[in-house]
C-alpha positions in Angstrom: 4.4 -6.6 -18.6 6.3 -3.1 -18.8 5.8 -0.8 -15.7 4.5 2.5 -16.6 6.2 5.5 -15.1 4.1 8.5 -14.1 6.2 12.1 -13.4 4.6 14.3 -10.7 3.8 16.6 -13.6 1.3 13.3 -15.2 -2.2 14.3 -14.7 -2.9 10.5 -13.4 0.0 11.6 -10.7 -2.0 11.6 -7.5 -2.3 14.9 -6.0 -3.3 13.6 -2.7 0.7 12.7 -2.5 2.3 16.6 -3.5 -0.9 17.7 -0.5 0.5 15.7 1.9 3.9 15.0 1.7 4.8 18.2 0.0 8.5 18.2 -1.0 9.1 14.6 -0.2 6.4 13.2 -2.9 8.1 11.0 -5.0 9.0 12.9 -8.2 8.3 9.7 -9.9 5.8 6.3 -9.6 5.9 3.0 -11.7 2.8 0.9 -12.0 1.4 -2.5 -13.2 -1.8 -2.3 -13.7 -5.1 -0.4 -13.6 -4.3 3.1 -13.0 -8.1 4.1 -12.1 -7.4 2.3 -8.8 -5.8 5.1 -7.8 -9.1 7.6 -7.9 -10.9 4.4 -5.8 -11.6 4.8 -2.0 -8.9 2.6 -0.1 -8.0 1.8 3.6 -4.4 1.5 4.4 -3.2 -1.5 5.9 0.0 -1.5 8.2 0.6 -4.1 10.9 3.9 -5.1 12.8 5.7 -7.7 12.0 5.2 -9.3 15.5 1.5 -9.5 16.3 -1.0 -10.9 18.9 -2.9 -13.2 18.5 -6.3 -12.0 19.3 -4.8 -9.1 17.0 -4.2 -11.4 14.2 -7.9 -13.2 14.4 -9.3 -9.8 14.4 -7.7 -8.5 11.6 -8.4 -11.3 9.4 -11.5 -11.0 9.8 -11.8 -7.5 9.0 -9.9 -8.4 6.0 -12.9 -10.7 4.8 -15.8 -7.9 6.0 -13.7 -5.4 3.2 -13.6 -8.7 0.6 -17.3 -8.4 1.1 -17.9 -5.4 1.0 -15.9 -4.3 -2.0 -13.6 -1.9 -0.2 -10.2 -1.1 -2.1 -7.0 -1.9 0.0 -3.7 -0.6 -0.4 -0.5 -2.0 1.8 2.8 -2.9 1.1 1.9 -6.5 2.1 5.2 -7.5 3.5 4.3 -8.5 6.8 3.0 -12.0 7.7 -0.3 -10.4 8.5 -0.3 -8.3 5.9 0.2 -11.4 3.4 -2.7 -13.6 4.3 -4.8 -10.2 4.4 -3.4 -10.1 0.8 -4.9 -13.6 0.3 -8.2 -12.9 1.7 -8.7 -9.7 -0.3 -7.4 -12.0 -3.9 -10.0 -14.4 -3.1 -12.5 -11.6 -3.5 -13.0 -9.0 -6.0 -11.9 -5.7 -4.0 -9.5 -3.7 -5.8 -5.9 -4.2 -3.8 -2.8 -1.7 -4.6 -0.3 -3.7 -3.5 3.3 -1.4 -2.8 6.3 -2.9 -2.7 9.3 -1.6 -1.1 11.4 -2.1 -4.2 11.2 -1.0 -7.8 9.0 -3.0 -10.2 11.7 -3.2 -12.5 12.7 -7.2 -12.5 9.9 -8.0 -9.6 8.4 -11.9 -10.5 4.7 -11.6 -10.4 3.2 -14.1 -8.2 0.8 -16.4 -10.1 -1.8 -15.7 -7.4 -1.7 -11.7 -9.0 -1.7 -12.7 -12.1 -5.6 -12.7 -12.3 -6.8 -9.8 -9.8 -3.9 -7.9 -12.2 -5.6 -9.1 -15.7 -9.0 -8.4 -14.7 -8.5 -4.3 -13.5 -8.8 -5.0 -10.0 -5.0 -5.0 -9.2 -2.6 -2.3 -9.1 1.3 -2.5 -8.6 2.5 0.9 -7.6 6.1 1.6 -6.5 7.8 4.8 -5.5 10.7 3.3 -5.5 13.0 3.8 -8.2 15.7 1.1 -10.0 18.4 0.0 -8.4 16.6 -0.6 -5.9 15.6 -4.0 -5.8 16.1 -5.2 -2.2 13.6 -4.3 0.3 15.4 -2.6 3.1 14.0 -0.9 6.1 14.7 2.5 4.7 12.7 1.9 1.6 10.0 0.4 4.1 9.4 3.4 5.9 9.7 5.6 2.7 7.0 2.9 1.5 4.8 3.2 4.1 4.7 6.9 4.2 3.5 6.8 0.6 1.1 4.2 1.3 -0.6 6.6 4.2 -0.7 9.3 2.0 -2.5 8.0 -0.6 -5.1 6.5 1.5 -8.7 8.1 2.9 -8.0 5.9 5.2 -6.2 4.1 7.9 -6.1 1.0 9.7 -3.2 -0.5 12.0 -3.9 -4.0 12.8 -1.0 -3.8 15.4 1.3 -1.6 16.8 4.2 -3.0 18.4 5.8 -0.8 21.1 9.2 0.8 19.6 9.3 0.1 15.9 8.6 1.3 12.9 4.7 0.7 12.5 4.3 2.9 15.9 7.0 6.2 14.4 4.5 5.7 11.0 1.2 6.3 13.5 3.0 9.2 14.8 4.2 10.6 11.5 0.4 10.1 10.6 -0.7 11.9 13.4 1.1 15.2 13.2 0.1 15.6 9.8 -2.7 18.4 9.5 -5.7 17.4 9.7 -6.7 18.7 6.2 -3.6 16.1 5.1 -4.3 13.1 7.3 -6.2 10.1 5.6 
């Protein structure tokens, strides 16, 4: 499967991204998947990559409570939290926009997407351009800011004191409040 690119000047380019992150939208997106997704409510999912356990219980379980319910999810789904939410919200039939922090261009699709992707409930959406094809904790953060702006939502399963996860609340937080999810 070919990613499709969409230009900031595509009409199925979000505007929600050029509203909130003005000049730093990404002038380009690739995608696998069902494009429609994108006009879908969705709650963005962030958690640090060290977490609590009473944190990581509770999260889960939220996780199942938006299988249940049908709410979309979008994440990068890179932490180990993030993951097994991932697997929770596959076993359903949500729609998920999973972002990696790479480009799509060579990424092996994991027979567990393979599915969710086929049946119009899975999106692959990157604002990450070739040659990128590392994650690195530069194209995290650039990830992650994407991923809040495209969402009516957020939702921080953990915030460890310090990193990245806690500068991303912050980021979130200054926005205007017309701009914030």
């Amino acid at each position: 499967m070919t990613p499709v690119a969409l230009n900031a000047t595509d009409a199925r380019y979000p505007a929600r991204l050029r509203r909130r992150l003005g000049d730093a939208a990404p002038a380009q997106l690739s995608a696998l998947g069902n494009l429609d997704l994108l006009a879908s409510p969705k709650t963005a999912l962030f958690c640090s990559a060290r977490c609590p356990g009473e944190a990581i219980l509770r999260t889960y379980d939220k996780a199942a409570r938006w299988r249940d319910a049908g709410r979309g999810v979008i994440s990068g789904f890179h932490s180990p939290i993030e993951k097994e939410c991932l697997s929770i919200l596959l076993r359903g039939t949500p729609p998920v926009i999973i972002c990696p922090a790479r480009s799509l261009e060579k990424l092996r699709l994991p027979s567990a997407w393979r599915s969710p992707l086929n049946d119009g409930r899975l999106l692959i959406l990157s604002c990450i351009s070739s040659p990128h094809h590392r994650v690195t904790a530069e194209l995290a953060a650039r990830r992650n800011h994407f991923v809040a702006a495209l969402a009516d939502e957020v939702w921080f399963a953990h915030i460890a004191s310090g990193g990245q996860t806690e500068q991303l609340a912050k980021t979130i937080a200054s926005w205007p409040p017309t701009s914030r999810p």
